[in-house]
C-alpha positions in Angstrom: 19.5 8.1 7.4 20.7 10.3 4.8 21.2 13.3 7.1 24.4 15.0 7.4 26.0 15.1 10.8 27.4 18.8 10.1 25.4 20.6 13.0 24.7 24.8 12.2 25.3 27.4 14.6 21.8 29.7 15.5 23.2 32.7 13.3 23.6 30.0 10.3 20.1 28.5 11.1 18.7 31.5 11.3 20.3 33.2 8.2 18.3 30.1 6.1 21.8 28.3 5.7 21.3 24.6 4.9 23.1 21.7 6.1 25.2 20.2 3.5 24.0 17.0 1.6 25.2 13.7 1.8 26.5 12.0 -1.3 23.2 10.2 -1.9 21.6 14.2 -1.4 23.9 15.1 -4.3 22.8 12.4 -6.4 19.6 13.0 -6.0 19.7 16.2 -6.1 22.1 16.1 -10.0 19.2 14.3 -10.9 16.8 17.1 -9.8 15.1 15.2 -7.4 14.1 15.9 -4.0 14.9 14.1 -0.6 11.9 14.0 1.4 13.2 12.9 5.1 10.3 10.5 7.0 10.5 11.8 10.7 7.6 10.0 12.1 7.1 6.0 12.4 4.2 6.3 9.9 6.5 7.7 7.6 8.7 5.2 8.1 6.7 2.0 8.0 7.4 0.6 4.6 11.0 1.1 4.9 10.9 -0.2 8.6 9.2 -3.3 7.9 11.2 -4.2 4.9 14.5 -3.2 6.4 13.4 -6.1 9.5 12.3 -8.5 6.9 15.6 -8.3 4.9 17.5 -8.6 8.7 15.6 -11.3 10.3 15.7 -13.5 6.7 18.9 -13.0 5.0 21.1 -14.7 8.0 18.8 -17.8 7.8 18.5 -18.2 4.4 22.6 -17.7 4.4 23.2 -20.0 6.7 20.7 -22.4 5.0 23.1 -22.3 1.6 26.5 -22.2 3.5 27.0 -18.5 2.3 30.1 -17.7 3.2 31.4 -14.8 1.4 30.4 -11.7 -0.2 30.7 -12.5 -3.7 28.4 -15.7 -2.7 26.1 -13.5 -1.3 25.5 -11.6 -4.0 25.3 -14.1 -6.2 22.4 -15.4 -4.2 20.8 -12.2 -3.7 19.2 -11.9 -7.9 17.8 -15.5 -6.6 16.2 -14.4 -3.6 14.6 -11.2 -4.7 12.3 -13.3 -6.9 11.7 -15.9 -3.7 11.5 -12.4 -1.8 8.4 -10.9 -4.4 6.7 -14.3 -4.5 6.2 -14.3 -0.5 5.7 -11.0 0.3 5.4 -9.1 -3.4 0.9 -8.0 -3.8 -0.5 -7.2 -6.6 -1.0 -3.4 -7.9 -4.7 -2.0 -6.9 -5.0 0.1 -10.0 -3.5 -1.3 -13.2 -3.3 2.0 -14.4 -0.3 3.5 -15.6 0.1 6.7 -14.2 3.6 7.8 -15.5 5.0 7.9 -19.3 
């Protein structure tokens, strides 16, 4: 995810030529931020689970309020973050602040 597709020839690889960003690579990267690409499951994990919570739930929970369309969905989705949070959300360890 958030890789480009544009594949680089040896000579180009070799002369330190990147592959170009995606959009969301330009984004970030306008906002001087850097992508950091997870390559291993570990890596992956929080994503991973979340991304398997949101698929196996959402369906239900729209067929459960006769979601139909998109605009209904989204609607519903501001509601179900806070149901999300409350059944899955944990508290912070530290209650630190450790940004300004």
């Amino acid at each position: 995810m958030f890789f480009s597709n544009e594949k680089l020839s040896i000579e180009d690889e070799l002369a330190g030529k990147m592959r170009k960003l995606t959009q969301y690579g330009e984004v970030l990267s306008g906002l001087g931020t850097q992508l950091i690409h997870a390559r291993s499951p570990q890596a992956k994990g929080r994503a991973e689970r979340l991304w398997e919570t949101l698929q196996s739930r959402l369906p239900v929970e729209f067929a459960k309020r006769n979601i139909k369309t998109d605009a209904q969905a989204n609607a519903f989705l501001f509601e179900y973050i806070e149901l999300f949070n409350i059944r899955f959300g944990a508290p912070p360890t530290k209650k630190k602040k450790t940004h300004s």
